[in-house]
N, C-alpha and C positions, 0 to 999 in steps of 0.2 A: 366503738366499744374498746377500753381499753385491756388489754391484752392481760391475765394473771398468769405470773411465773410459781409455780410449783415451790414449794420450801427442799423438797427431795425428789431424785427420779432423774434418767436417762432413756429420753427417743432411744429404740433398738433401729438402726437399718433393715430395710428389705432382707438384705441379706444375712444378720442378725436374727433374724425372725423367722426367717426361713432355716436356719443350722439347728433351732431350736424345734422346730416344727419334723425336721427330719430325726435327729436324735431323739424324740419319741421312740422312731421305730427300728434305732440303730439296736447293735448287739452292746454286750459290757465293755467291749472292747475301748469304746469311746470312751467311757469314761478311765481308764488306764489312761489315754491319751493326754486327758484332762488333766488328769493329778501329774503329767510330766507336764504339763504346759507351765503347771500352778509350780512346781518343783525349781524349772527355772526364773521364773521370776522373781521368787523368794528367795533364789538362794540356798537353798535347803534340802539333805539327802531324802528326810523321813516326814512323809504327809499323807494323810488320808481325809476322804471329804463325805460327809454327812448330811441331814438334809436341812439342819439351822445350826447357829452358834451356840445355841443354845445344849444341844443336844452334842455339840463336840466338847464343850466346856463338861458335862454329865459324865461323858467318857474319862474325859481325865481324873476328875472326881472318883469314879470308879478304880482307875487305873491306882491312885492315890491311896485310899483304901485299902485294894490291897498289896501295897510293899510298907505304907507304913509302921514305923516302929511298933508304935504300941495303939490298941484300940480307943483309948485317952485321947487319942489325937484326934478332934473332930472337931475342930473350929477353921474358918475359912475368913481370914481377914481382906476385907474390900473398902474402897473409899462410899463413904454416907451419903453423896450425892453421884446416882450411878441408875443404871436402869434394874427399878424393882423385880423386872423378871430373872434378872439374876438370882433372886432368892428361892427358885423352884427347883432349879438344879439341886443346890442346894438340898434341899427340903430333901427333893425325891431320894438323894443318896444318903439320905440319915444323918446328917450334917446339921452343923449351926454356924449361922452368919456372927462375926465380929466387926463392928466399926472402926472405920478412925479419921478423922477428920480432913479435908481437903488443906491443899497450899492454898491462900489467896490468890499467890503472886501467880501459878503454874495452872489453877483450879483440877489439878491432878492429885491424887494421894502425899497428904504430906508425909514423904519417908523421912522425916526427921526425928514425927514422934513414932516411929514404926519398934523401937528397942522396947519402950513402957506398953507395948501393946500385946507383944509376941510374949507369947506361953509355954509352958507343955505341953497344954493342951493345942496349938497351932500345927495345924495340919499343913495349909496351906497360904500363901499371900501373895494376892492379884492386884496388880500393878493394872489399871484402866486406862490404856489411853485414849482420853475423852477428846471428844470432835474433831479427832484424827490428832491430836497435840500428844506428842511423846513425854510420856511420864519416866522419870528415874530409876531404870531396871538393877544396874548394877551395883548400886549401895543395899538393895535388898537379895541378890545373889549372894554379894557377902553375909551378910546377916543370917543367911542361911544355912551357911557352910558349917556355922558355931549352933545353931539352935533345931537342927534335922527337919527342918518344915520344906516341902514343894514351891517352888515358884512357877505359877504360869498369867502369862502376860492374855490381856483381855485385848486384842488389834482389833477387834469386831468394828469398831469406826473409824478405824487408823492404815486401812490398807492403802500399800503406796508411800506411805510416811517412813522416812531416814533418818536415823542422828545416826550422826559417824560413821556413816556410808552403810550401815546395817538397816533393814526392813524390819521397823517396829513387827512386834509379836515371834521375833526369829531369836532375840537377845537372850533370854531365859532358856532352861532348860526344855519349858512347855511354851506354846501358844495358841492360841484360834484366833477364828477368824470371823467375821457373818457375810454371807453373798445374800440376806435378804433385801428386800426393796427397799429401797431410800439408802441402802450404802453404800459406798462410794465404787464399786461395780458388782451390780446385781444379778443374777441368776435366777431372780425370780424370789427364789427361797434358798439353803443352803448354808454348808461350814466348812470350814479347814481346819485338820489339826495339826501338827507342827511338831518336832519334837526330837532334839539331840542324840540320844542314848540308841543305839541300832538294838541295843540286846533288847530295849523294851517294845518293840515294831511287834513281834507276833502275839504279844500280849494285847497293844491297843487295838490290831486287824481281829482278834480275835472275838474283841468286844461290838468293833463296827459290824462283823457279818453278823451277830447274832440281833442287829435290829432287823426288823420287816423291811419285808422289801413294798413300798406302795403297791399298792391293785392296779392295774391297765386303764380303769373306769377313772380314778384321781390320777390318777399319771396323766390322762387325758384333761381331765378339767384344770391340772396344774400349768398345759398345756394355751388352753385358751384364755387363762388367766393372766398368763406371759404376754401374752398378742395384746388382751382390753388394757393391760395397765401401761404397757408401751406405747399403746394412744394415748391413754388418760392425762400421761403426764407433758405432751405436749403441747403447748400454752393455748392454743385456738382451740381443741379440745378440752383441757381443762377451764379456761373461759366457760366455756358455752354448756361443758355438762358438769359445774362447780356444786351444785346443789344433790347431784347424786355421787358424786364421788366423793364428796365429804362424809357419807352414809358409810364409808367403806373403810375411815379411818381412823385409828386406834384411840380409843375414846377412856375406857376404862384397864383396870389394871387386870395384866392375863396371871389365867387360877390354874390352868395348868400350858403343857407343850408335848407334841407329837413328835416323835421319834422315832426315823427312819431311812432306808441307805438314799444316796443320792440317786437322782435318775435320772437316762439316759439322755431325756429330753435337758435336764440342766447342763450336762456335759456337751450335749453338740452346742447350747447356746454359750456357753463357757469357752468354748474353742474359738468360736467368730469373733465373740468380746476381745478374748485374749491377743489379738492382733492389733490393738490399737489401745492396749492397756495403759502403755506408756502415754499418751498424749491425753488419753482422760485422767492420771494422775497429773499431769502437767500444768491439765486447766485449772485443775482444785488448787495446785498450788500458785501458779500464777495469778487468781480471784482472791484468794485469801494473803497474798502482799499486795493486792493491792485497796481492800477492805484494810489491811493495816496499817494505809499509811492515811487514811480518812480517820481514824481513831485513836492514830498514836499520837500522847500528851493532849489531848484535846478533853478540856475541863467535863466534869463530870460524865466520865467514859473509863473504864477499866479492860483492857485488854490481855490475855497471858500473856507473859514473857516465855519467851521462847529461845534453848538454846542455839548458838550463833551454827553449831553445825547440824542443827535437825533442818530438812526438807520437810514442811508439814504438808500432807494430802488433807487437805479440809472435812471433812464429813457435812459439819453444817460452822460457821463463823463465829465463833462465841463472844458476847459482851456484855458488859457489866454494866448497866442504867442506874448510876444512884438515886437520882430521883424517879420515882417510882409514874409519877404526872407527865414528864418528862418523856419515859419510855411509852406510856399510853398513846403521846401523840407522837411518836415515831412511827409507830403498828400503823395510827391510823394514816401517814402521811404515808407510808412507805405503800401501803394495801391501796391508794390511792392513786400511785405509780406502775400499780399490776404486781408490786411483790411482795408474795407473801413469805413471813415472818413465825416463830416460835418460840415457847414457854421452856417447850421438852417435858420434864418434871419439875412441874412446881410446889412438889414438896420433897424435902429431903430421904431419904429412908427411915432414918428412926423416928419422923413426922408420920408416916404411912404405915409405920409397923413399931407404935410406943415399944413394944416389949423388947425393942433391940436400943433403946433410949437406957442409960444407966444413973439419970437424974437431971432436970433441968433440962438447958439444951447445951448436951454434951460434943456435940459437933459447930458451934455457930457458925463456922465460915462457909460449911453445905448450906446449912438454913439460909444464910447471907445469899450465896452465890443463888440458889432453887427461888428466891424470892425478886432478886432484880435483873434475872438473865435474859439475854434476847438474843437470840440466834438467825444469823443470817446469812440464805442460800449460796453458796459456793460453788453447786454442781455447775456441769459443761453448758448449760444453757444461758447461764448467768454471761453475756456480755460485757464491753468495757462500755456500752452505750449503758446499759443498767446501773454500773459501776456510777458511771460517772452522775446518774440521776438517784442511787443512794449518796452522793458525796452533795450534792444540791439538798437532799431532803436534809439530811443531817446537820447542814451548815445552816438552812433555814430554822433549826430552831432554838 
């Protein structure tokens, strides 16, 4: 039986699972701990962690709200092809999403049409960087400076990623994070928020204690959920129970998201992780130049360009299959090797949500990219023996 590799996910160690298993019934203390462990790695004074990215992106929104100018301002500019649950945050805080079309070259926010985009009414504009690949912060920093809108960076699949010796999601003003499963180091569930200005630090704490705090009973089952999927995603395990753990995975689009502080048990497993942080950013990025050099100039294939001083931490490998036949029997060739493969979103945003469509298709290069993309595994499991049998599948067709 041939072995299936995971598209996302990291084995926890013994002892991984065990730090996590104790931090259940540690004090808050640990989690203090944690947000210093999370402090130095980033680089950064001011951070607090929550219990998805989702729900730290909500906070700043909040935070947003209330210092800006004027109540006019309520629009939140993001790139068109991005993950649809970003638009609940959104929602929840009274807000309205704004489009604007992807780079080709980058498949990041093209900030070039970011001037024709930005309003009075721009609150805020979120810089994505998608599949851990650094988007262009500081041409929209400036932008800001002349037009009084927010900028905070989306790292939620960029953690561990560098341009210019800086840790994507640290460059802006704002940033978050996600530690949920399939990122590139998971906690389970969880967020980080990030954020320059000291004078605004009791304003966002003030916002994070006023979530709930879980019940002991979810704390618990968040608990054994850490341990099953830390099996799951290990290939002889996912092999053999592929049919029920497919049952578990994200299938349709989420209508809402729960919000709430971190806990304990994330913080002791956050601590164990954090000790060898450095060498599972290493791998992603060592997997992902070498998936680069299987792809780069090789006829119909599209890969980001990437600047010459970003460190990319992979999230998942992004590529662009122009022929559409072509990518079918790659999925199939490649799932035939044990690796599995992804779509992500195969439809763009204003595909999924006409009403943010403002005629035709006002974004094609999302719709372009959300229609021929394939993405491919990255994570620490991914070997050079893999490597080299996607460079075989590849070259065979």
């Amino acid at each position: 039986m041939i072995r299936r590799m995971p598209t996302a996910g990291t084995p926890l160690s013994f002892g991984e699972t065990v730090g996590g298993v104790l931090g259940f019934a540690e004090r808050e203390k640990v989690i203090a701990d944690f947000r210093s462990v999370l402090r130095n790695f980033l680089e950064v004074e001011n951070l607090s962690v929550v219990n998805s990215g989702t729900t730290a992106f909500f906070i700043l929104l909040q935070l947003f709200k209330q210092l800006r100018s004027s109540e006019n301002r309520d629009e939140v500019i993001l790139p068109a092809y991005t993950a649809p649950s970003l638009l609940l945050p959104i929602q929840a805080a009274g807000l309205k999403a704004r489009l604007i079309d992807i780079d080709s070259s980058t498949f990041n926010m093209d900030v070039k049409k970011l001037p024709s985009v930005v309003s009075e009414r721009t609150l805020a504009v979120m810089p994505i960087h998608m599949f851990g690949l650094p988007c262009k912060v500081e041409p929209i920093i400036a932008l800001a400076k002349n037009h009084g809108f927010f900028v905070v960076e989306d790292a939620a699949s960029s953690l561990g990623t560098t341009i210019d010796g800086k840790q994507t999601g640290t460059i802006a003003p704002f940033g978050f994070y996600s530690l949920n499963r399939g990122k590139n180091i998971s906690t389970m569930a969880g967020g980080i928020i990030v954020w320059k200005d000291k004078r605004l630090s009791q304003k966002i704490e003030n916002l994070v204690t006023d979530l709930e705090t879980l019940p002991p009973h979810a704390q618990a089952i968040m608990t054994l959920k850490m341990i099953g999927l830390s099996l799951a995603v290990r290939p002889i395990f996912y092999s053999l129970l592929s049919p029920i753990i497919s049952k578990f995975k994200y299938t349709t689009l989420h209508t809402h998201f729960d919000s709430f502080r971190f806990t304990t048990m994330q913080a002791g497993l956050g601590k164990k992780l954090w000790k060898h942080a450095d060498d599972l950013t290493k791998r992603r990025q060592e997997n992902g130049e070498s998936l680069t050099k299987i792809f780069k100039n090789k006829d119909g294939f599209t890969i980001p360009s990437i600047p010459i001083t970003a460190l990319v931490a992979f999230n998942q490998f992004p590529v662009i299959v122009h022929d559409l036949n072509r990518r079918k029997m790659l999925v199939y060739r490649l799932l035939a090797q044990g690796i599995e493969t992804t779509f992500l979103y195969e439809k763009p945003l204003h595909h999924i949500f006409p009403e943010l469509n403002p005629g035709g298709d006002a974004f094609p290069n999302a719709t372009y990219l959300a229609e021929h993309l394939l993405l491919i595994p990255p994570h620490t499991q991914i070997s050079q023996t893999i490597i080299k049998n996607i460079r075989n599948v590849v070259e065979s067709i």
